[in-house]
C-alpha positions as semicolon CSV with decimal commas, in nm:
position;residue;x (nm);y (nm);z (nm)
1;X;5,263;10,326;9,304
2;X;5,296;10,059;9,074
3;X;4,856;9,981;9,097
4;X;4,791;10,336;9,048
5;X;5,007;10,313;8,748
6;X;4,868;9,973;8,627
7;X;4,482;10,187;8,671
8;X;4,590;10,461;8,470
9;X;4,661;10,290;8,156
10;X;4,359;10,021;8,175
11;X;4,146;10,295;7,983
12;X;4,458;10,397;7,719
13;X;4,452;9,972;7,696
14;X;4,074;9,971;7,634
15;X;4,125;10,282;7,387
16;X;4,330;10,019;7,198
17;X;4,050;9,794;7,131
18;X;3,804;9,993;7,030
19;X;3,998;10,010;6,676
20;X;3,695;9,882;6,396
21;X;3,463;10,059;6,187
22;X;3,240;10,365;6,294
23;X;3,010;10,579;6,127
24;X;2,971;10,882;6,153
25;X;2,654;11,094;5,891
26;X;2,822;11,333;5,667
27;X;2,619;11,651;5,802
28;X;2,707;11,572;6,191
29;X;3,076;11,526;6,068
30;X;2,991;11,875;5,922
31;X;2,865;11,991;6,218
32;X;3,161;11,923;6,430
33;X;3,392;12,042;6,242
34;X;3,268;12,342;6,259
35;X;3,221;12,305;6,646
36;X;3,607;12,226;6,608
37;X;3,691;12,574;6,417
38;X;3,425;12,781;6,598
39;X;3,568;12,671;6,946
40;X;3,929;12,789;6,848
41;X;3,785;13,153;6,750
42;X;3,594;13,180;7,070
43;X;3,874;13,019;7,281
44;X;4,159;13,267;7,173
45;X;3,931;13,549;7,139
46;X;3,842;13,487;7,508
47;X;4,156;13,469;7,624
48;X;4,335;13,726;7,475
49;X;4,312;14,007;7,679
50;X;4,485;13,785;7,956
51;X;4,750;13,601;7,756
52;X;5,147;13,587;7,960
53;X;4,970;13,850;8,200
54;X;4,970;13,591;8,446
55;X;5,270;13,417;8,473
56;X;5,305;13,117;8,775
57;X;5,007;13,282;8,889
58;X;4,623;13,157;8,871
59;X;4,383;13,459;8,693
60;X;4,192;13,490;8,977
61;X;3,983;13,813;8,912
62;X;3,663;13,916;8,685
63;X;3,708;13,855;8,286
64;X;3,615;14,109;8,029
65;X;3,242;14,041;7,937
66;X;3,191;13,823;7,660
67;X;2,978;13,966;7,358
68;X;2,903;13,848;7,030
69;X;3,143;14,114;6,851
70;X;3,462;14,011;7,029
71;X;3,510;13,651;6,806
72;X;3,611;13,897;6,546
73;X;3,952;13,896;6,741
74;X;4,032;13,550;6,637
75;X;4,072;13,651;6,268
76;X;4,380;13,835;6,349
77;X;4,511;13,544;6,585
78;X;4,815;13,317;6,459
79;X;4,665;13,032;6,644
80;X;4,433;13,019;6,322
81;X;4,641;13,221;6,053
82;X;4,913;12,968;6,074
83;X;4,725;12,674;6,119
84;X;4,509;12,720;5,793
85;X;4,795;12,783;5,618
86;X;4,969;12,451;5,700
87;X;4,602;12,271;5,590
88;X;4,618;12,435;5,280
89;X;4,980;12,251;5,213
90;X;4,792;11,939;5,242
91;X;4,534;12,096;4,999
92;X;4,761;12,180;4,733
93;X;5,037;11,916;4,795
94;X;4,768;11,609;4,858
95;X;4,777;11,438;5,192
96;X;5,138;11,303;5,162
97;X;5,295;11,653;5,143
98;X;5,635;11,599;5,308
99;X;5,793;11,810;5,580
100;X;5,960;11,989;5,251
101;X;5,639;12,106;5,114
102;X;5,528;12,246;5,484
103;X;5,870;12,435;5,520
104;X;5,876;12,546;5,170
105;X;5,546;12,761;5,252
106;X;5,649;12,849;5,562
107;X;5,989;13,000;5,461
108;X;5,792;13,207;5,213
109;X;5,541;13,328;5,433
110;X;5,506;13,699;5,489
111;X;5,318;13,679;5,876
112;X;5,454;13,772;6,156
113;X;5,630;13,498;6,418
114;X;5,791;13,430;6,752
115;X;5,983;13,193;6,922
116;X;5,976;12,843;6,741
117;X;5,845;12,953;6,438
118;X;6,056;13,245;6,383
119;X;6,377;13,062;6,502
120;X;6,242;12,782;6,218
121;X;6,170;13,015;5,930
122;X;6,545;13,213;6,020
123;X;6,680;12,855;5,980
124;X;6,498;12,796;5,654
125;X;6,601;13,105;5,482
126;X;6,992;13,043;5,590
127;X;6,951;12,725;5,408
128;X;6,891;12,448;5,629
129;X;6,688;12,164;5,571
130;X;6,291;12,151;5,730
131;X;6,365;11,820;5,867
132;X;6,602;11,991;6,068
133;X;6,457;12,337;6,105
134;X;6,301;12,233;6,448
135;X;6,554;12,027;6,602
136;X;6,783;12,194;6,882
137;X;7,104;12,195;6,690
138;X;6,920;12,503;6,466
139;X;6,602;12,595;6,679
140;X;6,672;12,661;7,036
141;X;6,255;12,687;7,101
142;X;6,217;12,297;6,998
143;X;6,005;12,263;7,306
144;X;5,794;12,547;7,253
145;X;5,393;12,547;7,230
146;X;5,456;12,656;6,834
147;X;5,326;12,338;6,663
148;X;5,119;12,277;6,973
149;X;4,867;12,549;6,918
150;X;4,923;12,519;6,489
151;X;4,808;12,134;6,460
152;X;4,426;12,179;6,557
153;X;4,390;12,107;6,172
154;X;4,527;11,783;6,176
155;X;4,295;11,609;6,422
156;X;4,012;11,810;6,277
157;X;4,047;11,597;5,951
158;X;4,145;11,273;6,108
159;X;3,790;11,141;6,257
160;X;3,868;10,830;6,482
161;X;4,230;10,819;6,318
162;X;4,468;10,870;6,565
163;X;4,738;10,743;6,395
164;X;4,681;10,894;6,084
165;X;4,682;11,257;6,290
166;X;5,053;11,153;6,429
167;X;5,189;11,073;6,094
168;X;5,074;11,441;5,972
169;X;5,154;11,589;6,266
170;X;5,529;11,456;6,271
171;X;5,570;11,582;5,910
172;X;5,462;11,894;5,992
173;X;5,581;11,988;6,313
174;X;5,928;11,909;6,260
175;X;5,957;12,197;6,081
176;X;5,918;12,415;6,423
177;X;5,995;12,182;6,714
178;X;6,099;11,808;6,861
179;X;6,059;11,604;7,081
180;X;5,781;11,737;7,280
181;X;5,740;12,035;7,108
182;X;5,611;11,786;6,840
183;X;5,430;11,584;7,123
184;X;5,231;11,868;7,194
185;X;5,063;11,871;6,831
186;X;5,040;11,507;6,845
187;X;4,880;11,523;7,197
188;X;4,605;11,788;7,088
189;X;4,504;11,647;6,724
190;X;4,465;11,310;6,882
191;X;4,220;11,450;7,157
192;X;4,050;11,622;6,853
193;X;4,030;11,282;6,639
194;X;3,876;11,137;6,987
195;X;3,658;11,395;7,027
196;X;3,462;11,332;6,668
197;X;3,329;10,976;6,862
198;X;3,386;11,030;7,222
199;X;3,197;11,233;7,469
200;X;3,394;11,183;7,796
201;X;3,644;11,464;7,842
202;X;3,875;11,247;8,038
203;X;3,837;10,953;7,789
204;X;3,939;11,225;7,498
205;X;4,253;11,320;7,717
206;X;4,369;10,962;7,741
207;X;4,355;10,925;7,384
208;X;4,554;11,244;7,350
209;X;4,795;11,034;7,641
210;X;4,807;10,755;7,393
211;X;4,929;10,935;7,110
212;X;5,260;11,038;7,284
213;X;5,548;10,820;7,452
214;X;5,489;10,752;7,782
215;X;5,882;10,798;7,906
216;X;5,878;11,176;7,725
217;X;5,858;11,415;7,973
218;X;5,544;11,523;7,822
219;X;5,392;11,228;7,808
220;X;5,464;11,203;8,210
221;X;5,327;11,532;8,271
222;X;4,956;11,430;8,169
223;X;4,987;11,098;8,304
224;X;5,022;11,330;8,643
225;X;4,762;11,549;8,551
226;X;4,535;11,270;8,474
227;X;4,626;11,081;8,797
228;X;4,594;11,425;9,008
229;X;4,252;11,474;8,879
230;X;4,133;11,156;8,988
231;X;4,279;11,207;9,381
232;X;4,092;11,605;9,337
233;X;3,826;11,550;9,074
234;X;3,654;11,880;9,234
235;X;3,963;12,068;9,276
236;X;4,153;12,221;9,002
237;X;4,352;12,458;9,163
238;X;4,466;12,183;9,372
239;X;4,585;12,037;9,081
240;X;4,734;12,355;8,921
241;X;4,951;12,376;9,221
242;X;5,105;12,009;9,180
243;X;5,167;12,141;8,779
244;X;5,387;12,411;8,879
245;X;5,583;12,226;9,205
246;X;5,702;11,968;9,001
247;X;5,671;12,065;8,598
248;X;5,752;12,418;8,593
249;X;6,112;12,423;8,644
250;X;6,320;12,340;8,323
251;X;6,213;12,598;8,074
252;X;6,462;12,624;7,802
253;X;6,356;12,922;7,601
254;X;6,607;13,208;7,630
255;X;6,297;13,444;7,724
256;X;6,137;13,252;7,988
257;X;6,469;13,040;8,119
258;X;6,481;13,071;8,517
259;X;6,170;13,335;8,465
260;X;5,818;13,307;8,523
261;X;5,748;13,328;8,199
262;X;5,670;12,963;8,043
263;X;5,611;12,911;7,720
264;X;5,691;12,557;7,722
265;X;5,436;12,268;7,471
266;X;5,404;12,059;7,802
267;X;5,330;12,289;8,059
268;X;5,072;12,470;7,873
269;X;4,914;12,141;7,730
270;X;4,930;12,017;8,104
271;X;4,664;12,377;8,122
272;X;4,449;12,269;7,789
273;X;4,410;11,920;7,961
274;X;4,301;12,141;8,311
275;X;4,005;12,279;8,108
276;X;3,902;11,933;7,967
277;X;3,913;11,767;8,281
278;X;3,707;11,996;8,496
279;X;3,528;12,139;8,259
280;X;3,336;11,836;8,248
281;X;3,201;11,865;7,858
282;X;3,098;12,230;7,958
283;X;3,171;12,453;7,699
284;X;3,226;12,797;7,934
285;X;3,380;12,649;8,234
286;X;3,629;12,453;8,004
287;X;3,726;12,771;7,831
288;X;3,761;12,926;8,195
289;X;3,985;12,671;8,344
290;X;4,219;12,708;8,052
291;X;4,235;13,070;8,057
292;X;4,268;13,089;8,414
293;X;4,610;12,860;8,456
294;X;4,782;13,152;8,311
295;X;5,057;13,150;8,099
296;X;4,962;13,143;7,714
297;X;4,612;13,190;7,807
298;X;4,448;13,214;7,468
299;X;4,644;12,962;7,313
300;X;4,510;12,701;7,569
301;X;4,173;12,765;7,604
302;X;4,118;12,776;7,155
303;X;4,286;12,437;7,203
304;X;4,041;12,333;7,471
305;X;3,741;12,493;7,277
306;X;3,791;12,360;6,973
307;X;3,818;12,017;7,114
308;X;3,520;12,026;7,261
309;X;3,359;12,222;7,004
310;X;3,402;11,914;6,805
311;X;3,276;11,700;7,069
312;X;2,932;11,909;7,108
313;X;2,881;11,984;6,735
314;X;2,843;12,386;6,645
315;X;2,487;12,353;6,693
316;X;2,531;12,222;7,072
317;X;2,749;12,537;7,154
318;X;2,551;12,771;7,354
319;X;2,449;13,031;7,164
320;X;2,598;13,318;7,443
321;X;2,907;13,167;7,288
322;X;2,911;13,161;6,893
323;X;2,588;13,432;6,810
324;X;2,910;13,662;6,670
325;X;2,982;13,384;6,448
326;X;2,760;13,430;6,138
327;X;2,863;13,798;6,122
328;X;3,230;13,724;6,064
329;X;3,152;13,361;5,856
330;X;3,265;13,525;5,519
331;X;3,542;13,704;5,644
332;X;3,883;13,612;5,572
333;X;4,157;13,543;5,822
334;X;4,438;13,735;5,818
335;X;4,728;13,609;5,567
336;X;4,514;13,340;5,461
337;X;4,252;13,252;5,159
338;X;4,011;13,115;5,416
339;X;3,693;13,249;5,591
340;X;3,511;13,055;5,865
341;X;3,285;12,883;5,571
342;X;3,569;12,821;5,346
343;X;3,797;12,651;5,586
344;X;3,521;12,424;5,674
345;X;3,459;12,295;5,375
346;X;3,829;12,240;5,284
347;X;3,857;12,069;5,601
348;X;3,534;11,837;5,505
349;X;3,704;11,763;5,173
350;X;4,053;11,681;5,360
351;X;3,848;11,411;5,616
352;X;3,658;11,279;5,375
353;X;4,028;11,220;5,182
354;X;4,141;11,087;5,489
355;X;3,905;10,852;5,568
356;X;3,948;10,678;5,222
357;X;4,277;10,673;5,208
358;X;4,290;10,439;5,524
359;X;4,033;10,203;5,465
360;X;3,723;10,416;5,538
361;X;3,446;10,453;5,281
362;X;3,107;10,718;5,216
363;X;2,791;10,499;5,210
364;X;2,533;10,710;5,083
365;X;2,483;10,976;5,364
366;X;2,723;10,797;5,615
367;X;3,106;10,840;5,653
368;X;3,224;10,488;5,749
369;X;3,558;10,547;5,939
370;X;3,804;10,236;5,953
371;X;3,906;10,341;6,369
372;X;4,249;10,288;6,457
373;X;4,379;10,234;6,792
374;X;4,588;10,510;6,911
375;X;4,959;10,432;6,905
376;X;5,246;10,639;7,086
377;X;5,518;10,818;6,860
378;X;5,867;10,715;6,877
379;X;6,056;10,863;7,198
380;X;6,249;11,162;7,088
381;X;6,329;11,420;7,312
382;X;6,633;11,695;7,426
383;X;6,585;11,698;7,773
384;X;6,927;11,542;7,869
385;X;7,135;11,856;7,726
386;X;7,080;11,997;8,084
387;X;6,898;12,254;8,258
388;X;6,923;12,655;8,256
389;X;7,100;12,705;8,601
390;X;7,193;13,066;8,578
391;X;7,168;13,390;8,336
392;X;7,463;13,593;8,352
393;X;7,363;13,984;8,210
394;X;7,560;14,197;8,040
395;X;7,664;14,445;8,296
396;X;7,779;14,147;8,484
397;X;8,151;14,211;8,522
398;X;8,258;13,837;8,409
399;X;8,173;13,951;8,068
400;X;8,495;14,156;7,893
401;X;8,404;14,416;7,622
402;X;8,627;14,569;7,365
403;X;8,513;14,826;7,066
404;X;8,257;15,029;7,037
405;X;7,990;14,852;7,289
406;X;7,695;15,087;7,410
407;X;7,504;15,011;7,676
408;X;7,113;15,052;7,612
409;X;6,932;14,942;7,964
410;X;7,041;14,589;7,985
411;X;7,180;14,511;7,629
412;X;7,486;14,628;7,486
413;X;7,530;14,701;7,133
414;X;7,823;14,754;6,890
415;X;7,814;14,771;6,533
416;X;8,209;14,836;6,424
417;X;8,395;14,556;6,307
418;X;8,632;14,380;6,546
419;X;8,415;14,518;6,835
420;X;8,423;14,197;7,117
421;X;8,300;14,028;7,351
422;X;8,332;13,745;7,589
423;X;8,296;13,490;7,882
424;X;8,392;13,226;8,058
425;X;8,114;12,918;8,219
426;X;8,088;12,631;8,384
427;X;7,864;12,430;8,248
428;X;7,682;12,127;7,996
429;X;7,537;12,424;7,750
430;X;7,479;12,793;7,668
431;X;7,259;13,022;7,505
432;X;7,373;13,392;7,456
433;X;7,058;13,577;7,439
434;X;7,014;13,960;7,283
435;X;6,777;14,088;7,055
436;X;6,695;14,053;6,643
437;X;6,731;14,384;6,508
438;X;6,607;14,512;6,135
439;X;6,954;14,669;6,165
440;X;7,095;14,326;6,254
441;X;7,463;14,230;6,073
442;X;7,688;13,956;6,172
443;X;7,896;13,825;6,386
444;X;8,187;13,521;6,435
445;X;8,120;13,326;6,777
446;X;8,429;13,129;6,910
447;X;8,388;12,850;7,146
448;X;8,732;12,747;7,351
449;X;8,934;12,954;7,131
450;X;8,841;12,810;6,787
451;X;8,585;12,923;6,544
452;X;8,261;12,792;6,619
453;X;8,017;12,973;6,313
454;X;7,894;13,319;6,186
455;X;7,544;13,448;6,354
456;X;7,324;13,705;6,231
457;X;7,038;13,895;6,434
458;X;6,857;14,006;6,135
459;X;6,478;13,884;6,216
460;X;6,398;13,866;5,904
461;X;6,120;14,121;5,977
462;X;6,084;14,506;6,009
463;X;5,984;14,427;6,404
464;X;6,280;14,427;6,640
465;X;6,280;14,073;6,868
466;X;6,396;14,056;7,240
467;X;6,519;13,813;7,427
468;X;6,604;13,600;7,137
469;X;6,912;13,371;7,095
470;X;7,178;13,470;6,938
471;X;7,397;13,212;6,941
472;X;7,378;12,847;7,103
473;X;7,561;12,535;7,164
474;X;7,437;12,183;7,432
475;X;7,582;11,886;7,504
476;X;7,915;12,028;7,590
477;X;8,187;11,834;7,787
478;X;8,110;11,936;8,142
479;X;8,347;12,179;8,250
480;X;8,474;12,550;8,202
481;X;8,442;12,732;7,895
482;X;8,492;12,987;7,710
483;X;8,263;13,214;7,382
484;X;8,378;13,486;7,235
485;X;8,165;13,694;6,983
486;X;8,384;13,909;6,758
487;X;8,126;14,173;6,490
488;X;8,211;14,158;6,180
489;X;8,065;14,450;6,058
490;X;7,842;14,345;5,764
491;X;7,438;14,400;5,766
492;X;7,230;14,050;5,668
493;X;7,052;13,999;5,387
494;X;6,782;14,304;5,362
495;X;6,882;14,458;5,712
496;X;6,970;14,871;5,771
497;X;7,288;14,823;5,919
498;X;7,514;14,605;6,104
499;X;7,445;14,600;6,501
500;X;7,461;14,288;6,742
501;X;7,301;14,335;7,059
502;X;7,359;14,090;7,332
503;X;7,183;14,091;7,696
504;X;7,322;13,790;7,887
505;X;7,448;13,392;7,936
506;X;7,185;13,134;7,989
507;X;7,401;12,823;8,139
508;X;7,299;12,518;8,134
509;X;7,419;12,217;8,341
């Protein structure tokens, strides 16, 4: 064990000596970046019509046939929408906008979100900070792909800068996630920032490895995946199987805890690094791969695309691929000020920034890149508040109601004040899941008899949200007990009215 271990990490060790100056011509930097952007649209656009359809469960039929007019999907896609908007902090701000300027724009934005990034912007508009926005003690979806599939940016404008991607990356994704929710950015802009110089898939995933701590339990899930691929380098499947025996059994997001449904940074990175691997610099059967694992199977394969979109150039992408491309170029993408063109050149103006700013220089028609060696964040994660070991529903008889409560399939609702309800665990944690409601009010949660803090489900949209958290506490002293949710009877903010819905007890332990 310990030589296979030792083999692994020669090539992250030779990755660290390769820092020094590279060059790279202006147009072929160009030219990838716009492999890099082109690969997302076609990525997401080919795996939407499959995306959480297949859930623990390899995609094993016939896809929709690809033509040139279904890339127009991907300007509706917030894969794109969200990440352009974050680049065009760092155009407005410069390139040491702090995790302030990023949440500042994204409390104010008007698209819509899930999971992370709704649970982040909620937090923002109640007040708290955006260096805290992401962290469990507000956002209960810190290890959520959010920031994962948002931070293709970042290592599009960091050529051979690995370092340089991390330090944007943790400004920015703490807004949405930690620990390795923000290790899933960090893992994906450093395979782009490979990519711009590197044309072995398996070398790019390394440097992606390299990026991240080696002890996080994301870091150890691509070490696996890396290791696996070597034992069955003609065998994905194989390896797909190994993913989901040992990786796909701690998912902390009220929708998908003790459910198929994963929506978890490190399991679905574990599926963008699938594609890279086997696709073997292949721009189709990479994108196939990643769309086949399941799960968030657009999210993955744009990731996977766009990475080696950058690695080919645009003008290496088959042409079965991209030919919608041109059609679309001046279009804009939804919520944003960008089109296909624009966004390119913003992103040539950010690299160019970059590049400078650490050492790098232009020399005539060359873009001389001072290369650093990648270097792993610092080791932050949540892991040790426990593990979802039972959901408890609402028609389960341990829960006591009082007030006007109506049952509405498996959520209960009440919207008089004093209406109650409550429970009594065993357990390290909890999470009382229900949904956000644009007739969402408030409520006061107790936790072993004393007041713990007032909870709102207003979404702070006109689109109702299942399966959401409503209320949340970890790290509690092992043992029994006891939440109580009292409604108060007041509406939030803009909402209609002033409902709280609940539909069960995750428990962790």
């Amino acid at each position: 064990m310990r030589r296979a271990i030792l083999l692994l990490f020669i090539p992250l060790l030779a990755l660290c000596q390769k820092a020094g100056f590279r060059e790279i011509p202006i147009a072929e930097l160009r030219d990838k970046i716009e492999g890099g952007w082109a690969g997302q649209m076609i990525g997401v656009s080919f795996g939407a019509p499959t995306e959480f359809r297949y859930l623990e469960r390899i995609f094993e039929g016939e896809f929709p046939k690809w033509t040139p007019e279904r890339v127009s999907n991907s300007l509706n896609q917030d894969d794109l929408y969200v990440d352009m908007t974050f680049a065009k902090v760092l155009d407005e701000k410069g390139l040491g906008a702090t995790t302030a300027d990023f949440g500042a724009m994204f409390r104010e934005a008007k698209y819509r979100l899930w999971h992370a990034n709704l649970a982040a912007r909620r937090a923002l508009k109640r007040g708290v900070p955006a260096t805290l926005s992401g962290t469990p003690q507000y956002n209960v979806h810190a290890n959520d792909i959010d920031f994962q599939i948002e931070a293709d940016f970042i290592g599009m404008m960091a050529p051979g800068l690995p370092q340089a991607a991390n330090d944007i990356a943790l400004r920015a994704g703490r807004v949405m996630n930690y620990g390795d929710g923000i290790y899933g950015g960090m893992f994906v802009s450093c395979m782009y920032s490979a990519a711009f110089f590197e044309n072995d898939p398996r070398k790019i995933v390394e440097a992606g490895l390299a990026c991240i701590p080696a002890k996080s339990p994301y870091g150890m899930l691509i070490a696996d995946v890396i290791g696996w691929q070597r034992q069955t380098p003609g065998d994905w499947k194989t390896v797909w199987k190994q993913i989901e025996q040992k990786w796909n059994k701690r998912e902390p997001c009220p929708e998908g805890a003790l459910k198929p449904f994963n929506i978890d940074a490190k399991l679905n990175g574990a599926y963008i690094a699938l594609g890279l691997l086997y696709g073997n610099g292949d721009f189709g059967k990479t994108i196939e791969i990643s769309t086949r694992a399941g799960q968030d199977s657009d999210c993955n394969p744009s990731s996977a695309a766009g990475i080696v979109g950058v690695m080919l150039g645009y003008k290496r992408i088959p042409d079965q691929w991209k030919s919608g491309i041109p059609a679309i170029a001046d279009k804009r993408f939804a919520y944003t000020d960008f089109s296909f063109r624009s966004i390119v050149d913003s992103n040539m103006r950010r690299a160019i920034a970059l590049v400078q700013k650490t050492g790098g220089r232009i020399d005539e028609d060359m873009l001389v890149v001072k290369a650093q060696a990648p270097k792993p964040a610092r080791l932050e994660v949540w892991d040790d508040y426990g593990s979802p070991v039972e959901r408890i529903g609402a028609a389960d008889p341990r829960w006591q109601w009082k007030g006007d409560w109506k049952r509405n399939q498996a959520t209960f609702t009440a919207k008089s004040q004093g209406a109650e309800a409550s429970i009594s665990f065993e357990g390290t944690g909890a999470i009382v899941t229900g949904p956000y409601l644009p007739t969402g009010g408030k409520a006061d949660v107790y936790l072993d008899g004393k007041l713990n803090r007032t909870v709102d489900v207003y979404p702070d949209e006109d689109q109702p949200k299942s399966g959401e958290a409503v209320w949340h506490a970890f790290r509690l002293k092992p043992g029994k007990h006891a939440i109580r949710v009292v409604v108060r009877g007041e509406p939030y903010g803009a909402s209609k009215g002033t409902e709280i819905g609940l539909t069960d007890l995750v428990v962790f332990r």
